[in-house]
C-alpha positions in Angstrom: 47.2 -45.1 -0.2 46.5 -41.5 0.4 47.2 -40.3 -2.8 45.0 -42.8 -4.5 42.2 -41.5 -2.5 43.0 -37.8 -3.4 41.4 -37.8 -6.7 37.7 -39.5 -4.9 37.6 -36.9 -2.2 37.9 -34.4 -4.7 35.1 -35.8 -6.5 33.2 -36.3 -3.4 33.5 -32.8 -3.1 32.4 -31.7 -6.6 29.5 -34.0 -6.0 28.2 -32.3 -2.6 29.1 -28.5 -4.1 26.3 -29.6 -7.0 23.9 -30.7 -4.0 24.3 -27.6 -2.1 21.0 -25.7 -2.1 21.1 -22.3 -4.1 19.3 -19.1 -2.1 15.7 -18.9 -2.2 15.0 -16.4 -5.6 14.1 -13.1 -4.6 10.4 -12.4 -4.8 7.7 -9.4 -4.3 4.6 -9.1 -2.1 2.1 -6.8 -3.5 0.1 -5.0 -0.9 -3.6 -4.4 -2.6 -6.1 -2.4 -0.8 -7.4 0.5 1.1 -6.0 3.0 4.0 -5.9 0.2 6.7 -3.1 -1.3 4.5 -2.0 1.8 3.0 1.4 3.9 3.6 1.0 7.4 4.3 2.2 10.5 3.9 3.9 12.3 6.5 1.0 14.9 7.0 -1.1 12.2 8.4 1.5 11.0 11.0 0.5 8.9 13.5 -1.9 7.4 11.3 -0.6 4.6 10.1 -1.2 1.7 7.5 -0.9 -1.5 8.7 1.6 -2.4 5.5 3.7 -0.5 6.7 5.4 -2.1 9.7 4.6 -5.5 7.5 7.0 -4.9 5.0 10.0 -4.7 7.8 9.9 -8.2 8.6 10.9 -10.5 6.0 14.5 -10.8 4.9 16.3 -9.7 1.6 15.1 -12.1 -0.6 11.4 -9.9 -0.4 10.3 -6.6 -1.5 7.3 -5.5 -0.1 5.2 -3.2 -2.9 2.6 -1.3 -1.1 0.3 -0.4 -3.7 -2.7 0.3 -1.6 -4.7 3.5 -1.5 -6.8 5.7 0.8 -10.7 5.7 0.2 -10.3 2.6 -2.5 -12.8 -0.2 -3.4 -12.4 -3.6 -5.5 -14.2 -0.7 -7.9 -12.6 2.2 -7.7 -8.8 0.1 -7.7 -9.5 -1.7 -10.8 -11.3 1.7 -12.5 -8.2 3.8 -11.6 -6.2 1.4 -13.3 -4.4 0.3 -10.1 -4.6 -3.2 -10.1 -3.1 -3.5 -13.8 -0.1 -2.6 -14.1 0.1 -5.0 -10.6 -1.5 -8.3 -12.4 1.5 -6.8 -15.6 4.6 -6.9 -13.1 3.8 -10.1 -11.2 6.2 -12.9 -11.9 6.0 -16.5 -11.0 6.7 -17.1 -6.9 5.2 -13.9 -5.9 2.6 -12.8 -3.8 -0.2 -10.9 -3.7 -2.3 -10.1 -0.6 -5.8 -8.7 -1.0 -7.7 -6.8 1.3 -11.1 -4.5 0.8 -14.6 -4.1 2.1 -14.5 -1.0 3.9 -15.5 1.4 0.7 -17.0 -1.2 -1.3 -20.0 -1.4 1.3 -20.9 2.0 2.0 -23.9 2.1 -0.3 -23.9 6.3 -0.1 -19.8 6.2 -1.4 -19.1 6.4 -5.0 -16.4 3.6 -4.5 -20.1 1.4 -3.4 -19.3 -2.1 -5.1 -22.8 -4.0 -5.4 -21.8 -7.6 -3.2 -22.2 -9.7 -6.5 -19.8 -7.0 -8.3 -17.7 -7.3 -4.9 -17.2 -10.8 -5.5 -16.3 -10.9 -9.4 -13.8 -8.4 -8.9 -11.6 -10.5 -6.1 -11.9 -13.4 -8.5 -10.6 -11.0 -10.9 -7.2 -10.6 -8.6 -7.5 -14.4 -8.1 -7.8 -15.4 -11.5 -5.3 -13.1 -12.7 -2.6 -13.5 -10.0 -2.6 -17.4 -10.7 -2.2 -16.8 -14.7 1.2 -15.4 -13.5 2.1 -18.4 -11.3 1.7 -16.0 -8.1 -0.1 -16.6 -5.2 -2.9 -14.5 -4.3 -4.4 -14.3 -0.1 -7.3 -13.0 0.7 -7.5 -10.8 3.8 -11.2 -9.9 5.1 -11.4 -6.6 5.9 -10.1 -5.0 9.5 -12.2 -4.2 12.1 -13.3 -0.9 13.2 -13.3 0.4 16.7 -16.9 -0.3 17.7 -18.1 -0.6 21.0 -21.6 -1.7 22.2 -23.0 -0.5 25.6 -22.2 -3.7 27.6 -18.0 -3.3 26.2 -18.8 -6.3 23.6 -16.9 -5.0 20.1 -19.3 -5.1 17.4 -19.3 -6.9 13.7 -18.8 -4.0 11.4 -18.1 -5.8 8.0 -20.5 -9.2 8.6 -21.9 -9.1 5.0 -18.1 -7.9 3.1 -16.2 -10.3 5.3 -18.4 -13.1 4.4 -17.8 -12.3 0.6 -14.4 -12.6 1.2 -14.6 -16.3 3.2 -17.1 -17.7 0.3 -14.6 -16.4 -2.5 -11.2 -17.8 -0.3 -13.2 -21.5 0.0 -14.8 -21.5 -3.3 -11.9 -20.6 -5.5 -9.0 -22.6 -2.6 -7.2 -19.1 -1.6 -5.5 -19.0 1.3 -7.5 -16.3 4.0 -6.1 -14.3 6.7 -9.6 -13.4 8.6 -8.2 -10.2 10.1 -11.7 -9.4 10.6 -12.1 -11.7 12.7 -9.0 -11.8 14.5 -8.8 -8.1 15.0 -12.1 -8.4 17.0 -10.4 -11.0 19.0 -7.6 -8.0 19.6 -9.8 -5.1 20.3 -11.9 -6.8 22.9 -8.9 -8.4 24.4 -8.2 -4.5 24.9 -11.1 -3.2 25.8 -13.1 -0.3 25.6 -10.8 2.7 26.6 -6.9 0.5 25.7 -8.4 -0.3 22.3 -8.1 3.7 21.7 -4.1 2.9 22.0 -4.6 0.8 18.9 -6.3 3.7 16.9 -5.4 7.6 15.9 -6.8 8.7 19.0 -5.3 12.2 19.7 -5.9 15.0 22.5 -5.8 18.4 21.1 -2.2 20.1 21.0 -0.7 16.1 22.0 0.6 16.1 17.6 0.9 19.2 15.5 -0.8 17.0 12.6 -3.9 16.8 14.3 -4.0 20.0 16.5 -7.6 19.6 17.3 -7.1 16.6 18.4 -8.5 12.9 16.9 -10.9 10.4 17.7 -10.7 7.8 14.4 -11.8 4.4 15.2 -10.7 2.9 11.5 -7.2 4.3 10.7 -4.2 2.9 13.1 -1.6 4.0 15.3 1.4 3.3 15.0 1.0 0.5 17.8 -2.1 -0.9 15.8 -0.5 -0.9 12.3 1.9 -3.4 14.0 -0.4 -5.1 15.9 -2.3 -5.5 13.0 0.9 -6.7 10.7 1.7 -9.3 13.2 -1.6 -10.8 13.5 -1.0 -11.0 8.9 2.2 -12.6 9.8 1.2 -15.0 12.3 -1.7 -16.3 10.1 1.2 -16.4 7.2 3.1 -18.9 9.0 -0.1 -20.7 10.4 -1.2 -21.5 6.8 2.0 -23.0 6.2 3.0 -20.2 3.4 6.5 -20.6 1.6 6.6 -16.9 2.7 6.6 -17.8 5.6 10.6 -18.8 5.3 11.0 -15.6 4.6 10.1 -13.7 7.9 13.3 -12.2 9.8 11.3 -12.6 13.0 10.6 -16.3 13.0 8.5 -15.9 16.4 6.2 -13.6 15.6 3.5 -13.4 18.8 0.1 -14.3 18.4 -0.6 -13.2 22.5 -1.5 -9.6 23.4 -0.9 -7.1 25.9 -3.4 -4.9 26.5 -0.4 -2.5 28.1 1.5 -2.4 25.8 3.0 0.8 24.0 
């Protein structure tokens, strides 16, 4: 009797191999934007882009590409011939996260992108992220380190952010509102903590900056991965296959204003 049943287990077991799911295909997450998101060199050190840390927490299957720049605009990205060779290289199941505002709004910059502009040039990134069967996000932009006399942080992208939220629900793109959210962060801080966050430097404390520092828009390193696990949290939140992908599954959405 037990040999007759050999030949069916082994079957059985040909049978289950074929079920057995293959490993998720390995995928890239392009990082699009400005100095917020940017790496950097190791002159600027501690200033650091919040892509940085980001890319160090999903597994092997992902490559974080970090293609964003210091000082760029939706303008200025797509004029350099940045974006290009991105919306070229994407393949189907990748990424592509999406974050300006801070130079496109600054009417006296050359990277100034007029709003209407602003908003056909992150449909641009939409429209052709999708053509590749990749999935584009929308990120508003991060908040600066603005404080009004009462301690209350202040809206310092209300009319760029808002572009961004129109073009996420118009065109059904998933958004991070790290605007937002950031906010949230820096007044959960407060006033003198929130400098933590920031490249906030006595003179003679790094030899990069032997001056000293006070820069309320470029991160720590502390705030680059504050800021990274806010992205990640909203990644999981919106229920992103990417999400899989994350090494840390937990990532913590509550903050410590001591922390170091």
């Amino acid at each position: 009797m037990t040999n007759r049943l050999l030949p069916a287990v082994w079957l059985l077991g040909l049978m289950l191999m074929g079920f057995t799911a293959s490993p998720p295909a390995k995928i890239k997450v392009y990082l699009i934007g400005d100095s917020t998101m940017a790496n950097k060199e190791v002159k600027a050190f501690p200033e650091t882009g919040w892509g940085m840390p980001f890319a160090v927490f999903f597994d092997e299957t992902v490559t974080v590409d970090n293609r964003a720049q210091n000082g760029r605009s939706t303008k200025s990205f797509i004029a350099e011939n940045r974006w290009q060779p991105v919306a070229y290289d994407l393949k189907p199941g990748d990424y592509v996260l999406i974050q300006f505002g801070h130079n496109d709004e600054v009417p006296t910059k050359a990277t100034y992108t007029p709003e209407a502009d602003f908003k056909a040039n992150l449909v641009r990134f939409i429209t052709e992220t999708r053509s590749k069967k990749a999935t584009p996000i929308l990120i508003t932009p991060v908040a600066r380190r603005k404080f009004d006399a009462a301690g209350k942080i202040e809206e310092t992208h209300a009319a760029y952010a808002g572009l961004v939220r129109t073009v996420a629900q118009a065109n059904n793109v998933p958004l991070i509102d790290l605007d937002k959210e950031s906010q949230e962060m820096l007044q959960q801080f407060g006033v003198e903590n929130s400098k933590l966050l920031f490249n906030h430097l006595a003179p003679g404390e790094h030899p990069n900056y032997p001056d000293g520092r006070e820069d309320n828009t470029h991160f720590s390193e502390l705030g680059a991965r504050k800021m990274a696990e806010l992205v990640l949290a909203d990644i999981r939140n919106l229920k992103l296959e990417l999400a899989d992908r994350i090494v840390r599954r937990e990532v913590k959405t509550t903050v410590d204003p001591q922390a170091r």
